[in-house]
SEKE-59684 format. One record per residue (C-alpha): residue in one letter; x, y, z. Coordinates in Angstrom, 2 decimals, decimal comma. Layout:
N
[atom 'A'; [X; Y; Z]]
...
This chain:
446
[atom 'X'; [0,86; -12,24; -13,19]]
[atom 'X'; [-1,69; -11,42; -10,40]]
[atom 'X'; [-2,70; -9,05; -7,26]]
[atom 'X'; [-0,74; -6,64; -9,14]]
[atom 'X'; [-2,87; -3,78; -6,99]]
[atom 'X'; [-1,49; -5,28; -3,49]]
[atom 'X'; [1,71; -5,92; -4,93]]
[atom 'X'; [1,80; -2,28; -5,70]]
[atom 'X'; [0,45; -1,48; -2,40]]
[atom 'X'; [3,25; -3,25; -0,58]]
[atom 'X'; [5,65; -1,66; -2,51]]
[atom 'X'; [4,30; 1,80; -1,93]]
[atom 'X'; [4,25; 1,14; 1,75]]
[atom 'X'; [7,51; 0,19; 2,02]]
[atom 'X'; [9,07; 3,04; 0,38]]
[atom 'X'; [7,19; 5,72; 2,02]]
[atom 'X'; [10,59; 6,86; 3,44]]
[atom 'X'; [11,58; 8,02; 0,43]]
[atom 'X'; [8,78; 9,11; -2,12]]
[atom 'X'; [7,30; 10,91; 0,20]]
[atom 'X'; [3,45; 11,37; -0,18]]
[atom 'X'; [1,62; 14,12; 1,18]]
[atom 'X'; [0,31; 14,59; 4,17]]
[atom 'X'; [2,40; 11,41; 5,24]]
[atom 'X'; [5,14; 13,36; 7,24]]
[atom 'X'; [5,62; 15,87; 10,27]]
[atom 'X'; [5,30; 18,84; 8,87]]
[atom 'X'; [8,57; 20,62; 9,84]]
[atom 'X'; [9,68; 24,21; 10,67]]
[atom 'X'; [11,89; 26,41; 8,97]]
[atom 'X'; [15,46; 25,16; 9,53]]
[atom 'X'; [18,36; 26,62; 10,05]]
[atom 'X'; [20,52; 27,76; 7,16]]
[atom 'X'; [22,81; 25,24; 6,34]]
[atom 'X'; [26,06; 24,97; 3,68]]
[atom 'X'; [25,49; 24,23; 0,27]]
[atom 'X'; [26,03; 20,94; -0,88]]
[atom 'X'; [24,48; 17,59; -1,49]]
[atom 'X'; [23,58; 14,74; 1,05]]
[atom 'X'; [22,10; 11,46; -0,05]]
[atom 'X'; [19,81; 8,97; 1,86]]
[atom 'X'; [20,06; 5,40; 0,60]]
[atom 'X'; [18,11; 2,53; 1,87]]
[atom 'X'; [18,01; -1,39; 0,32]]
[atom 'X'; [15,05; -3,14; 1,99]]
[atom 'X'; [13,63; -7,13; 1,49]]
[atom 'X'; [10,42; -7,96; 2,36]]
[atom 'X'; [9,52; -11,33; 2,46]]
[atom 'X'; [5,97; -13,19; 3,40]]
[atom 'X'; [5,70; -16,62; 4,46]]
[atom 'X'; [4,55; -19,68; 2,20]]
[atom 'X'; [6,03; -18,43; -0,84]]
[atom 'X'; [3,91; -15,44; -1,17]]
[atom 'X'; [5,10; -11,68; -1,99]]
[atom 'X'; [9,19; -10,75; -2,17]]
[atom 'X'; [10,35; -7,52; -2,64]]
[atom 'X'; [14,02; -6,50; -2,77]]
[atom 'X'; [13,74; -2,52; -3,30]]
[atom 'X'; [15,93; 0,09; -3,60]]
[atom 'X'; [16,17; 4,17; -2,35]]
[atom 'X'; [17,48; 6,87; -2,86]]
[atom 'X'; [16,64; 10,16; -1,67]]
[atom 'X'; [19,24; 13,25; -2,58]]
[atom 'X'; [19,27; 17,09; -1,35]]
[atom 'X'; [20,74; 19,55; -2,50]]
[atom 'X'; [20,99; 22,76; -0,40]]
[atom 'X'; [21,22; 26,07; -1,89]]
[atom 'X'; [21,74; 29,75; -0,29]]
[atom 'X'; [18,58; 31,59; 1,39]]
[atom 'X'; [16,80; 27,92; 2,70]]
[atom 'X'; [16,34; 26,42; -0,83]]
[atom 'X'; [15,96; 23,12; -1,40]]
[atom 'X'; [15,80; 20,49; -3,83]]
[atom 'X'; [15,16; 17,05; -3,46]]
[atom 'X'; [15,00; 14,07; -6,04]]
[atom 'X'; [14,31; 10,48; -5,24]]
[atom 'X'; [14,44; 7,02; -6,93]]
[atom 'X'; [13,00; 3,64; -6,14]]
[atom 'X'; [13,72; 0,44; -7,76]]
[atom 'X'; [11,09; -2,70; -6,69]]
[atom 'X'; [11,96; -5,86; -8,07]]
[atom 'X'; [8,21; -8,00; -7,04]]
[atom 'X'; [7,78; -11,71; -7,02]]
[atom 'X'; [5,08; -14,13; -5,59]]
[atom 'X'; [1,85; -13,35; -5,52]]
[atom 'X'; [-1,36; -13,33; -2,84]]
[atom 'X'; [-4,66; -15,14; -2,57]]
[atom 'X'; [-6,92; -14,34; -5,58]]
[atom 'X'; [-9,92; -14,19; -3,32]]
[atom 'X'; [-11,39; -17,90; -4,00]]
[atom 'X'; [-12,25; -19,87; -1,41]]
[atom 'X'; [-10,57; -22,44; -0,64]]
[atom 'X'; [-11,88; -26,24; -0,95]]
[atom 'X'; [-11,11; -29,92; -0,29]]
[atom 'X'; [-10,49; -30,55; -3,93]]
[atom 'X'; [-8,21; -29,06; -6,68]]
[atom 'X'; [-9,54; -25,61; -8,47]]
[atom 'X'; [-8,44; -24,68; -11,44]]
[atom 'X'; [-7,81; -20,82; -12,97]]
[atom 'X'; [-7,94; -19,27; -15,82]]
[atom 'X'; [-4,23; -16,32; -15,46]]
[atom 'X'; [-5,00; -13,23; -15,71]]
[atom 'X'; [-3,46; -13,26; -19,39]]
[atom 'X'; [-6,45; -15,85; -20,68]]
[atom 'X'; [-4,14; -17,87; -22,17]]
[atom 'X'; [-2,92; -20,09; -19,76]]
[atom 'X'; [-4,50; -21,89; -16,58]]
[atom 'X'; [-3,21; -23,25; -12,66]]
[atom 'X'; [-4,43; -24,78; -10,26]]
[atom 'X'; [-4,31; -25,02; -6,29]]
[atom 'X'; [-3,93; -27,63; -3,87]]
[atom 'X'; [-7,09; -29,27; -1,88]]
[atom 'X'; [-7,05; -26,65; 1,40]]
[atom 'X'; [-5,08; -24,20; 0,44]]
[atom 'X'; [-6,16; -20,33; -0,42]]
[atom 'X'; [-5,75; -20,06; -4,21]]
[atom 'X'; [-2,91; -17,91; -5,76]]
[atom 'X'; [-1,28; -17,70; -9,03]]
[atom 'X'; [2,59; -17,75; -8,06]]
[atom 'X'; [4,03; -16,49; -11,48]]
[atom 'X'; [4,16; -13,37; -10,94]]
[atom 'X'; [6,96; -11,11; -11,87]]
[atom 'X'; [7,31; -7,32; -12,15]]
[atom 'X'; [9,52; -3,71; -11,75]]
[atom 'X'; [8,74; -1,12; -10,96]]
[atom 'X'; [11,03; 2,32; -11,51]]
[atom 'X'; [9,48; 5,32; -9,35]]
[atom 'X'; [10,84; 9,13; -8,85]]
[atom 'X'; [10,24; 11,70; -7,60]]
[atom 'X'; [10,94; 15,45; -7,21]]
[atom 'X'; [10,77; 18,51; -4,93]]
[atom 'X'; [11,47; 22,31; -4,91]]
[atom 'X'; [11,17; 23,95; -1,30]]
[atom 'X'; [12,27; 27,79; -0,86]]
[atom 'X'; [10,43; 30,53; 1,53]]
[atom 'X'; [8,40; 33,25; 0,56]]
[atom 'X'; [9,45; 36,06; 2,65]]
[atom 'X'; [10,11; 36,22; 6,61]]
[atom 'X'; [7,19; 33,35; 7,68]]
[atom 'X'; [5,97; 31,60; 4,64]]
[atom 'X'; [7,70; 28,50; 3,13]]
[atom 'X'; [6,62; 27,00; -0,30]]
[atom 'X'; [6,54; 23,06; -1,68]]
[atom 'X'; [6,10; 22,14; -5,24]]
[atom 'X'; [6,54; 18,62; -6,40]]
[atom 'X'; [5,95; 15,86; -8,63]]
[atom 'X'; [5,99; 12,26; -9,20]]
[atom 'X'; [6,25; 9,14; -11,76]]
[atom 'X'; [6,37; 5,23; -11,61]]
[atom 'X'; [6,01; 2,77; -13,86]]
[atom 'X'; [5,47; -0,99; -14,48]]
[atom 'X'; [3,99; -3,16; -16,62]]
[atom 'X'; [0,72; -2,81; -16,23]]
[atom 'X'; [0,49; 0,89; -14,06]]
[atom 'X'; [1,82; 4,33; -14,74]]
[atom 'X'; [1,53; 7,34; -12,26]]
[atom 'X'; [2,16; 10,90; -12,43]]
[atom 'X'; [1,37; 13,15; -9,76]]
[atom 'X'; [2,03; 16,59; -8,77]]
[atom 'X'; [1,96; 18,45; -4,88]]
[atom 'X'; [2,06; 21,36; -3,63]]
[atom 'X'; [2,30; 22,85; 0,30]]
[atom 'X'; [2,68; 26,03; 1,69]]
[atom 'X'; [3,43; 27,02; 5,32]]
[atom 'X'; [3,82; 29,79; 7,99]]
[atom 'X'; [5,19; 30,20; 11,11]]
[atom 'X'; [3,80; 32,22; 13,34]]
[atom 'X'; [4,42; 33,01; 17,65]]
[atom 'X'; [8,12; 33,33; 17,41]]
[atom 'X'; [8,32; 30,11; 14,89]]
[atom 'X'; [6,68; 27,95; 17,82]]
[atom 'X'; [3,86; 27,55; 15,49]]
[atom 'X'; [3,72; 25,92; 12,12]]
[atom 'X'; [0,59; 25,95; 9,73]]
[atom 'X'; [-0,04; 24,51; 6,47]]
[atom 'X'; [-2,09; 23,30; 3,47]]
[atom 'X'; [-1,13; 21,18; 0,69]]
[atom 'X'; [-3,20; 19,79; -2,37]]
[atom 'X'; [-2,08; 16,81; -4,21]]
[atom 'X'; [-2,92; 14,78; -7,52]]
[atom 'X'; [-2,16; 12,18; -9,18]]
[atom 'X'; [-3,36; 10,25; -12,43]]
[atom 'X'; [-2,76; 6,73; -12,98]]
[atom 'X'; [-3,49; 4,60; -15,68]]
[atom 'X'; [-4,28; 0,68; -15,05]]
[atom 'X'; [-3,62; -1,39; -18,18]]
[atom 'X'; [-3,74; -5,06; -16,64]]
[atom 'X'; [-2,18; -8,51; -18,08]]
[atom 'X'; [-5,29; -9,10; -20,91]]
[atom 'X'; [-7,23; -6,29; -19,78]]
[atom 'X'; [-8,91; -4,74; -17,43]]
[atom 'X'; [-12,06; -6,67; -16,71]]
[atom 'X'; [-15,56; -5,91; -16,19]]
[atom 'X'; [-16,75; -6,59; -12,48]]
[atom 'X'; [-18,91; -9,50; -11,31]]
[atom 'X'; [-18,36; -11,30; -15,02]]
[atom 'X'; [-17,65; -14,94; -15,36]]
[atom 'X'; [-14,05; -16,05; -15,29]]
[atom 'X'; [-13,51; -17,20; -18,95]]
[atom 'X'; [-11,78; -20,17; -20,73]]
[atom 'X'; [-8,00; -19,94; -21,57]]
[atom 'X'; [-8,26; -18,60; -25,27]]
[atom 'X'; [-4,45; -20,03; -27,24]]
[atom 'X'; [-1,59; -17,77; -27,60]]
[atom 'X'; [-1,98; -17,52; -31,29]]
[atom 'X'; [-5,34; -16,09; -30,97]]
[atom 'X'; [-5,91; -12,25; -31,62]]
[atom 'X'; [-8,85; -12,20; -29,11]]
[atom 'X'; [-11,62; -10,64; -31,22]]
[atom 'X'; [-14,96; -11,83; -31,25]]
[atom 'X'; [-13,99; -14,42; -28,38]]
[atom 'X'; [-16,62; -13,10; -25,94]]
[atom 'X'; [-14,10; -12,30; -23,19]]
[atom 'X'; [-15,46; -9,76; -20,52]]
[atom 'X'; [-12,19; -7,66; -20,68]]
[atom 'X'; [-12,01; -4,53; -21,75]]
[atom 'X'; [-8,76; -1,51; -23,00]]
[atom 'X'; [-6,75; 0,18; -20,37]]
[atom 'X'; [-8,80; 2,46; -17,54]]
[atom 'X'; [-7,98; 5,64; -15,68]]
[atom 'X'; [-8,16; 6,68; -12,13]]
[atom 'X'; [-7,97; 9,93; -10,15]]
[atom 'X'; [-6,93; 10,98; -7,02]]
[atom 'X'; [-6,81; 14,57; -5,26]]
[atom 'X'; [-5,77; 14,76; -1,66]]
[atom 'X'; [-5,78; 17,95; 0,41]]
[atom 'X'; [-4,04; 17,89; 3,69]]
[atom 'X'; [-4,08; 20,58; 6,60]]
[atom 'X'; [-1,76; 20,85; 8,98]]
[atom 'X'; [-0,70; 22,22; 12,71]]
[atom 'X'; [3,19; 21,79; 14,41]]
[atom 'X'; [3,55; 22,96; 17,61]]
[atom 'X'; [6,72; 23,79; 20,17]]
[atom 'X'; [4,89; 22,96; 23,22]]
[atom 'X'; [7,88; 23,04; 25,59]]
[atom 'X'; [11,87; 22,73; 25,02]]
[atom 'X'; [11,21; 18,54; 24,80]]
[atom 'X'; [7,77; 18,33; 23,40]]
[atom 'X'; [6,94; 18,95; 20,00]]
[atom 'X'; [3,22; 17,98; 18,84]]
[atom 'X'; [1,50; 18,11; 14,78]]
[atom 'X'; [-2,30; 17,65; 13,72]]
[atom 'X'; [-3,14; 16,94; 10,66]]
[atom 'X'; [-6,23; 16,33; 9,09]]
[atom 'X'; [-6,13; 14,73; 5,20]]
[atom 'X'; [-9,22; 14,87; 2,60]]
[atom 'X'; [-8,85; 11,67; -0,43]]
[atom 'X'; [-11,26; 11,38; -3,07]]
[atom 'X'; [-10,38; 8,44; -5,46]]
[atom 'X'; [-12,11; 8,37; -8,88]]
[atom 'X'; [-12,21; 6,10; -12,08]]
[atom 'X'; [-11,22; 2,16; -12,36]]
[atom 'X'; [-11,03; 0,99; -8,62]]
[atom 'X'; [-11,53; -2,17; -9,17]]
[atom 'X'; [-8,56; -5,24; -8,36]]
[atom 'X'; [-8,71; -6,79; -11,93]]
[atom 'X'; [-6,83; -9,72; -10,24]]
[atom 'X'; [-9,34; -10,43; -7,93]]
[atom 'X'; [-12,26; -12,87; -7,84]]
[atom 'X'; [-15,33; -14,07; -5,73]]
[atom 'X'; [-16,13; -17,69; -5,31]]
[atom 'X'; [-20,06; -18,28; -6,48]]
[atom 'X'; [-21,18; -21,20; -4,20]]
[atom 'X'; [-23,91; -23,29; -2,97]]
[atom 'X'; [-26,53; -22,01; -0,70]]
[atom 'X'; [-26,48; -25,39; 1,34]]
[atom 'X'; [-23,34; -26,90; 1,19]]
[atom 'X'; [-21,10; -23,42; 0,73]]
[atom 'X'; [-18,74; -25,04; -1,47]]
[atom 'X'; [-18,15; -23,54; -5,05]]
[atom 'X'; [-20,23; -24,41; -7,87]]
[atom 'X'; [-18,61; -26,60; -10,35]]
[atom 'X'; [-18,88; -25,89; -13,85]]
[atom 'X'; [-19,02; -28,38; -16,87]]
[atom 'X'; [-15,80; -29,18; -18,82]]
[atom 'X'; [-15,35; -28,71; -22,47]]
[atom 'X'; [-12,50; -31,74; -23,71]]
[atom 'X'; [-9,98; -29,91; -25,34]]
[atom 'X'; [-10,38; -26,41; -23,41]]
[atom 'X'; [-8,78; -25,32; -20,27]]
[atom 'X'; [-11,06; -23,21; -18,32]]
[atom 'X'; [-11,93; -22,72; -14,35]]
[atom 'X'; [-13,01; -26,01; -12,59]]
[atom 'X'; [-15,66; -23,35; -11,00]]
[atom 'X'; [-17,68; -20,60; -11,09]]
[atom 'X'; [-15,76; -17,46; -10,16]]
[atom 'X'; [-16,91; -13,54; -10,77]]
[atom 'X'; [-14,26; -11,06; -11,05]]
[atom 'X'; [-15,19; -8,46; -8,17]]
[atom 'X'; [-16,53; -4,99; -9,01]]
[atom 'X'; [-15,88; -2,20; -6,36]]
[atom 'X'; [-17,50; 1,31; -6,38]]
[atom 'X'; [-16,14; 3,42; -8,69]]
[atom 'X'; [-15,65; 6,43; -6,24]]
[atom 'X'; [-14,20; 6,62; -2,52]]
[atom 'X'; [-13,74; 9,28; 0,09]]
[atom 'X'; [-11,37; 9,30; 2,90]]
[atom 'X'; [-10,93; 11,39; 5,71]]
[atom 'X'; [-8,07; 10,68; 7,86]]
[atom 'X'; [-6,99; 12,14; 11,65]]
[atom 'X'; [-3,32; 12,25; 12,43]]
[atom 'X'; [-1,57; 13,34; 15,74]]
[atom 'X'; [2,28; 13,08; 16,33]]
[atom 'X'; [3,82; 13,73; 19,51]]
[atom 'X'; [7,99; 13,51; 19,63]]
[atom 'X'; [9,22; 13,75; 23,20]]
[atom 'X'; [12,96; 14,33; 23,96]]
[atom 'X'; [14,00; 12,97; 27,54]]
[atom 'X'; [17,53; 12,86; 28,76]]
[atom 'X'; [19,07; 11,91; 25,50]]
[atom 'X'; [16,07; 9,84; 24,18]]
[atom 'X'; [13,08; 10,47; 22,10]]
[atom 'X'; [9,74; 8,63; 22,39]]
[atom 'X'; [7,82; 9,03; 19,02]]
[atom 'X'; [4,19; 8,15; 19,28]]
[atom 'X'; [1,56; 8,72; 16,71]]
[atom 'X'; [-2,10; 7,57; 16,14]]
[atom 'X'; [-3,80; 7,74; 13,06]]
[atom 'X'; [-7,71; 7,27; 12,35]]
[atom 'X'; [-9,28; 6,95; 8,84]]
[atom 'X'; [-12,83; 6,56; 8,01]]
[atom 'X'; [-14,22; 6,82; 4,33]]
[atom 'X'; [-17,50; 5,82; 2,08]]
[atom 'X'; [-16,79; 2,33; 1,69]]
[atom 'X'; [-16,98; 1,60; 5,65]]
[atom 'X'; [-13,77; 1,36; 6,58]]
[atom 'X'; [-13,13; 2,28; 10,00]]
[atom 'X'; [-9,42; 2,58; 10,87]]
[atom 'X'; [-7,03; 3,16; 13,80]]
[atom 'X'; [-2,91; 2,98; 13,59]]
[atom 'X'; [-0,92; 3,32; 16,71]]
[atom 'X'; [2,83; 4,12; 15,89]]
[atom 'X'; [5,49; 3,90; 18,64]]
[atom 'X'; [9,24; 4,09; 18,47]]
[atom 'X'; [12,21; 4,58; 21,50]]
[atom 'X'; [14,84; 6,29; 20,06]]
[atom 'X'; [17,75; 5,45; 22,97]]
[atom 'X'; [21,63; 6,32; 22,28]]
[atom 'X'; [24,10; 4,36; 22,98]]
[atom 'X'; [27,45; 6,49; 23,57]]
[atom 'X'; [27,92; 9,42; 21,54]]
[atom 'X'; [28,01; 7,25; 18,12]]
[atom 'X'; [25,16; 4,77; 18,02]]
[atom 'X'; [21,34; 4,20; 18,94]]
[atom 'X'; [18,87; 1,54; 19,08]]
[atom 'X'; [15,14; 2,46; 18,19]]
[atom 'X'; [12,72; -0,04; 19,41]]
[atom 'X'; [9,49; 0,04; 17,19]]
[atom 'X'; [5,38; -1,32; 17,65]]
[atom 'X'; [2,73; -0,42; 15,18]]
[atom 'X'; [-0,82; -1,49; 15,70]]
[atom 'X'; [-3,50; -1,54; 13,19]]
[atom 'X'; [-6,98; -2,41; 13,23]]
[atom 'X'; [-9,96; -2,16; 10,39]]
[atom 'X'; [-13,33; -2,48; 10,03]]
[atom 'X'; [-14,80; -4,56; 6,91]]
[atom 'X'; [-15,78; -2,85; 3,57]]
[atom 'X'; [-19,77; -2,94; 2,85]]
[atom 'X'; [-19,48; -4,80; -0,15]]
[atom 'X'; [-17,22; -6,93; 1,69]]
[atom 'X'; [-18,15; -10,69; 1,61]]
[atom 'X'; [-17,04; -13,90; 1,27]]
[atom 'X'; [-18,46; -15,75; -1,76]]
[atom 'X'; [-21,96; -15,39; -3,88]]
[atom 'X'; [-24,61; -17,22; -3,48]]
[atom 'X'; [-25,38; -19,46; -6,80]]
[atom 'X'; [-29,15; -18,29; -8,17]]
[atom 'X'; [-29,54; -15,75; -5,77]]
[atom 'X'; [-29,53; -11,66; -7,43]]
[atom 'X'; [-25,96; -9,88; -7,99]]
[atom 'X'; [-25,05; -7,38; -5,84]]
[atom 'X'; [-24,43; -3,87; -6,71]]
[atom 'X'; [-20,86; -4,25; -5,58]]
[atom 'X'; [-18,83; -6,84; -4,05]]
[atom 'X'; [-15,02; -7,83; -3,10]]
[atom 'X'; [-13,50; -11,03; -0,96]]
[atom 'X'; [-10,08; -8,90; -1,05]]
[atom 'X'; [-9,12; -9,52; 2,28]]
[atom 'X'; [-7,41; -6,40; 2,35]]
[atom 'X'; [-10,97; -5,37; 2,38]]
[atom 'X'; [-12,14; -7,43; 5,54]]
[atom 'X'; [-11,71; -6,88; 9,44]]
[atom 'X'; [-8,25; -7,44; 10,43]]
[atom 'X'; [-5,87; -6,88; 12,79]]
[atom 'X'; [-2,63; -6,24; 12,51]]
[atom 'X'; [0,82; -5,78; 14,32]]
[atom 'X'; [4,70; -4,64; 13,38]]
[atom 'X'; [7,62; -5,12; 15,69]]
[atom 'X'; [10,86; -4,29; 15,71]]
[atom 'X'; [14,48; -3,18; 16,31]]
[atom 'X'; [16,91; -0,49; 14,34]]
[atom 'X'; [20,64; 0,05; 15,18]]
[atom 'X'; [22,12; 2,66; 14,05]]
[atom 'X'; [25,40; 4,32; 14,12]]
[atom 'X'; [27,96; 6,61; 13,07]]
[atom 'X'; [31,25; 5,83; 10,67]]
[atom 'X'; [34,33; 7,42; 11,31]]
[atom 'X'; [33,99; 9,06; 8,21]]
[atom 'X'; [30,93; 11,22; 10,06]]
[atom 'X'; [28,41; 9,40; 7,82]]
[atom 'X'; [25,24; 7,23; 9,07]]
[atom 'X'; [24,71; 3,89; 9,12]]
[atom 'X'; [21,76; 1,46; 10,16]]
[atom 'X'; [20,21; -1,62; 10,11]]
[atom 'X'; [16,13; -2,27; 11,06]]
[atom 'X'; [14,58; -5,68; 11,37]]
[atom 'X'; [10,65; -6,16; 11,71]]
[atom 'X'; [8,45; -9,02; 11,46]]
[atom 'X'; [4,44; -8,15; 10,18]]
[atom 'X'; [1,35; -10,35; 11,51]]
[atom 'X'; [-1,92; -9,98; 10,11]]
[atom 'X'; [-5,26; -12,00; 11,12]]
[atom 'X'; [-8,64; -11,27; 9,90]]
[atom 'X'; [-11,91; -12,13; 11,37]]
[atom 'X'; [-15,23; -13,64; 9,45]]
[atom 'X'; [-18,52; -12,82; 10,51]]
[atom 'X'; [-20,14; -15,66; 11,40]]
[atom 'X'; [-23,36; -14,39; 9,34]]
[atom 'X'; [-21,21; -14,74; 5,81]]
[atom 'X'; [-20,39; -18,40; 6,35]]
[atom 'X'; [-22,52; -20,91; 4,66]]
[atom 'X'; [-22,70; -24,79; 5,33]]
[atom 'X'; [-18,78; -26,56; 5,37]]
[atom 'X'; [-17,52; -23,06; 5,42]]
[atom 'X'; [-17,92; -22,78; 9,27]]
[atom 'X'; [-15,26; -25,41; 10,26]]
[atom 'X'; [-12,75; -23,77; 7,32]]
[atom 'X'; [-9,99; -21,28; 7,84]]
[atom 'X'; [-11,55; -18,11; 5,49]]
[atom 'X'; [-9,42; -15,72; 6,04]]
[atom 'X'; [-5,47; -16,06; 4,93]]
[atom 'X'; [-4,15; -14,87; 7,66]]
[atom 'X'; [-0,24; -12,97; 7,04]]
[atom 'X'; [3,35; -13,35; 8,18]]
[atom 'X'; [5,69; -11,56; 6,76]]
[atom 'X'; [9,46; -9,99; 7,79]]
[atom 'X'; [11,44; -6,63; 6,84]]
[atom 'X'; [14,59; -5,99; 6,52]]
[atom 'X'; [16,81; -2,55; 5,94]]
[atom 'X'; [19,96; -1,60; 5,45]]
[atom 'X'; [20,22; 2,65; 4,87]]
[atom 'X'; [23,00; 4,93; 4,28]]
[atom 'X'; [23,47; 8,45; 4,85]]
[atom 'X'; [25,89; 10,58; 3,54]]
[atom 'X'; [27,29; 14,07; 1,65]]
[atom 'X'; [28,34; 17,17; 2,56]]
């Protein structure tokens, strides 16, 4: 197993539509009261990256059930089945390299020229969730929730809570929620100590004590979010929210999967290492990263939905800055346009651009002093990124929904030119990303 922690990510991402997160959707005024019953959202979604690399086939569900007096309660399950894996964060080089799994019992090794990854990896993951929304009196509305997941080397819980009130004839919507979650990392052989030596493969049959190996038990990390919102009817067709969001992450942030490439201040290419006969170890020197053990986000969010004839133009714009120097911006645009009086298309474009992390870098530098921190996750670096697509969607003629969305991902990442050392400047140093979604979703109930 390895990259479990972008693994994870993807998966998260991806089912966003139905473990919802706060402060990740419009915050919504009081609706009308509607007839008790349950509905159910379904959704079974591949995603797929090119050259072998992550597949996930996942599935959603999302159920309300709708009580008297505008109570709600909503439940949600996810199912992620995970294969593949992503680059490990070693360079890549003209000859073979050699790595010790992330269990320490077994080794692999890449091709000359190609961006090392362990490709056995194989998880689950099971995540639900759970909400409780009623008012409190005339203008206030209340939130509670909570969530789990679990795989084989993570476990989440998490509770929320928002609260809301309307205010100039329901035209205006403001809220506050608070979110957090605890999480528990417990990775394949442990969870490592950053910017240690990648050890030998120790033999299935041994119980690991007293080997020396730089891992360590399970670790713990924090997060509390705190999200503050605005909705507002600006006109019969325009309706506009503002949001800002608050993260602080705290505990074992660290990518125990992930490694930097120690190399030679001339040449650039990564140190070799000598070769016991009999063991199986790395062909080269490689440090497990270390990250800070703390981060801070703030995050700007503005939605605008625009109805026009029979179609809606949906365009949002996100920007995120936090500790570590990340600089983000997300444009989010999508056509909703009918076709008849039973079916829709819903053109979609999402742009995303980041700036680097300060710890961000390449490789190490063989003699020179160890950083404080450092990470050649190139989720990390400057990158650019773009999603396109089409959904069609219709209804049966048993009144239920139906649709299909297909997207294709592209991701390229840019180097600075002051990080590259000797044959690294005629090398391709950042694994650049392809990748392709596909949904199929289901409404029905009631």
């Amino acid at each position: 197993m390895s990259n479990k922690d972008c693994n994870r990510s993807i998966a998260a991402a991806l089912t966003a539509a139905t473990c919802t997160l706060l402060g990740t959707s419009a915050v919504e005024p009081v609706q009308a009261q509607e007839e008790p019953g349950w509905d159910f959202n379904t959704a079974l979604l591949y995603y797929g990256e090119d050259n072998d690399r992550v597949q996930d086939l996942s599935l959603n569900i999302l159920s309300r059930r709708v009580f008297v007096d505008d109570r709600y309660l909503s439940l949600g399950l996810t199912v992620d089945a995970l294969t593949g894996a992503t680059p490990n964060g070693a360079l890549p080089q003209s000859v073979p390299q050699t790595f010790t799994q992330p269990s320490g019992r077994r080794t692999y090794t890449t091709t000359p020229g190609e961006f090392p990854i362990d490709d056995t990896f194989r998880d689950s993951r099971v995540a639900v969730t759970a909400a409780w929304e009623q008012p409190l009196g005339r203008l206030f509305a209340i939130n509670i929730g909570a969530s789990a997941s679990s795989e084989f080397d993570y476990t989440h819980l998490g509770l929320n809570a928002k609260i809301s009130r309307d205010f100039n004839k329901r035209n205006t919507t403001v809220s506050a929620g608070l979110a957090f979650a605890q999480d528990e990392l417990d990775p394949v052989g442990g969870a490592v100590m950053g910017l240690t030596q990648m050890p030998v493969a120790v033999d299935d049959d041994d119980d690991g004590d007293g080997d020396g190996r730089n891992r360590g038990p399970a670790e713990d990390k924090d997060v509390l979010d705190v999200v503050f919102g605005v909705t507002q009817v600006v006109s019969r067709n325009l309706l506009m929210q503002f949001n800002y969001s608050y993260s602080d992450s705290s505990g074992y942030l660290n990518d125990p999967y992930k490694i930097l490439s120690v190399v030679d201040g001339t040449s650039g290419d990564p140190v070799p290492i000598a070769q016991v006969p009999g063991v199986d170890g790395p062909s080269h020197l490689y440090l497990f990263e270390h990250r800070p053990d703390s981060r801070e986000k703030h995050s700007l969010y503005t939605q605008g939905k625009y109805y026009m004839d029979g179609k809606v133009l949906d365009l949002s714009y996100r920007y995120m800055t936090d500790d570590w120097e990340i600089d983000s911006h997300t444009v989010d645009l999508r056509l909703r346009w009918p076709l008849g009086s039973r079916s829709y298309l819903e053109p979609h474009l999402r742009f995303y651009t980041q700036t680097a992390a300060e710890f961000y870098r390449m490789s190490l530098i063989d003699g020179d002093p160890l950083p404080e921190y450092a990470s050649a996750d190139y989720r990390l670096g400057d990158f650019d990124a773009m999603t396109a697509g089409l959904k069609y969607g219709w209804k049966t003629s048993g009144g239920n929904d139906m649709s299909v969305r297909l997207e294709l991902y592209q991701q390229s990442g840019n180097v600075s030119p002051d990080q590259l050392i000797g044959n690294q400047v005629g090398r391709d140093n950042y694994p650049d990303l392809n990748a392709v979604i596909f949904q199929f979703g289901y409404q029905f109930g009631k």
